[in-house]
N, C-alpha and C positions, 0 to 999 in steps of 0.2 A: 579882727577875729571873724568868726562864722558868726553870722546875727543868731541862728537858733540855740547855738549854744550864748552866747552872751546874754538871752534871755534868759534861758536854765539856769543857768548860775544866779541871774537876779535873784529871780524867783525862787533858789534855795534860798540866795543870801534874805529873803524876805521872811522865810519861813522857819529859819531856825536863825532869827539876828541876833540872839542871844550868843551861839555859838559861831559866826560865818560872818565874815564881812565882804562882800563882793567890790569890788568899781573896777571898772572897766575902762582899757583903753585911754590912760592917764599916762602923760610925757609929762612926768614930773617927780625931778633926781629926789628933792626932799623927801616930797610922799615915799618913792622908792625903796629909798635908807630906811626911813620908818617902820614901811612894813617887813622889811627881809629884817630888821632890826626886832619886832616884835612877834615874829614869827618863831613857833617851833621846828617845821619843815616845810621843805620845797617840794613841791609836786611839779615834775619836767615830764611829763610821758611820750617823747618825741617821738614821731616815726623815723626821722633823720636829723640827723643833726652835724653839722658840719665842722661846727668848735664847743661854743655854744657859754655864752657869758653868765646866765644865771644861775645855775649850780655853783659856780668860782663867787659871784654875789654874796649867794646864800649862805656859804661856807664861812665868808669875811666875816660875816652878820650874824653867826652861831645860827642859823637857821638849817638844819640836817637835810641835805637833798635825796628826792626819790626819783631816781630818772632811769628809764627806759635805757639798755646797756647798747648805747648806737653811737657811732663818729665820736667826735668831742667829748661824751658823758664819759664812755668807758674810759678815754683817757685819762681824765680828773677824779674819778668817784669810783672811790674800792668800799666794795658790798662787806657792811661790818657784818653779816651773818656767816661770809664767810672769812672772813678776817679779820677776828676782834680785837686783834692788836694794832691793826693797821688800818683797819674801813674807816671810811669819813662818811659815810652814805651808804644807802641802802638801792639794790640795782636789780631790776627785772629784766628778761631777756626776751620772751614771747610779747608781740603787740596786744596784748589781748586783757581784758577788763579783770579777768581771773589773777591774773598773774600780776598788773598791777597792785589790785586787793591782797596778794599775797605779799608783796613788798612793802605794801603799806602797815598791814599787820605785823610783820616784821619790826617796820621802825615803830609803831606804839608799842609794842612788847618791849623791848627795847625803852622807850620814853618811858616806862615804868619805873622801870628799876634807877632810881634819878643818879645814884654814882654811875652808871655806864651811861647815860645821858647825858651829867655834866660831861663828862673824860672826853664823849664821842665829841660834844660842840666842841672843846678845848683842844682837842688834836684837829678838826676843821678849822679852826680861825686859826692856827700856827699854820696852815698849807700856805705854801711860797708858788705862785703861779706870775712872780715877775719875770720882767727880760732878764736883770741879773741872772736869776737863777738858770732860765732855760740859756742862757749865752754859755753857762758855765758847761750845762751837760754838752753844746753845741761842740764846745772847743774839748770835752772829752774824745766825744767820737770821731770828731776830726783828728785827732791828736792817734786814736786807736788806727782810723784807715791809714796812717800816716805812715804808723810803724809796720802795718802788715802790707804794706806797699812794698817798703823797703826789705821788710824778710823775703816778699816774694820775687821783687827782681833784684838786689842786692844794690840798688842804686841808695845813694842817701842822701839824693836831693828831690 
């Protein structure tokens, strides 16, 4: 990570250790499990992201992701503010400290109310992000160019 920040964060986690646990920069699966395991959510505020494993973690883990709506995130994490039947997480779209604060506020308003908190963790740990699964939509689409192939040059091989 960036040292100024990895200091800031001490330094909260110093100052409100009642509330905040920090450590830093830890390769290690157990600790990992534990904490997405003991967590309530995941704060991801990526500027890019290109797939992106932690949000899919956090999900596993009932831990509700808050991530910045870029590459990978948007794929994985529908904003329950706007879809409360179906959001698993909560999604902000401007890079900017405003707009994460608004998504995070989001998911504590949300964290309140603990039946839409159980339900939201409960529909996150059912999410299927294996190869089964995406083989399966694979072989949808493929199976769709398949056939509009053949509609469009009449060939049906």
């Amino acid at each position: 990570g960036v040292e100024r920040y990895e200091h800031l964060f001490e330094k909260a986690g110093k100052r409100w250790k009642k509330n905040l646990s920090v450590t830093i920069a830890v390769n290690d699966n157990e600790l990992e499990r534990k904490v997405f395991a003991g967590s309530d959510m995941f704060l991801m505020p990526s500027r890019f992201e290109p797939c992106g494993l932690g949000q899919i973690t956090a999900l596993r883990y009932g831990a509700i992701p808050v991530v910045r709506g870029t590459g990978g995130l948007l794929d994985t994490v529908r904003d329950y503010t706007e879809d409360p039947k179906n959001g698993n997480g909560f999604v902000f779209y401007e890079f900017s400290k405003i707009s994460m604060l608004d998504a995070l506020l989001r998911a504590i308003s949300a964290y309140e109310d603990k039946g839409k908190w159980r339900e939201l963790i409960s529909r996150g740990m059912r999410e299927d992000f294996s190869w089964r699964s995406s083989g399966k939509e694979y072989l949808r689409i493929y199976g769709e160019l398949m056939e509009n192939k053949q509609r469009l040059t009449g060939n049906k091989n």
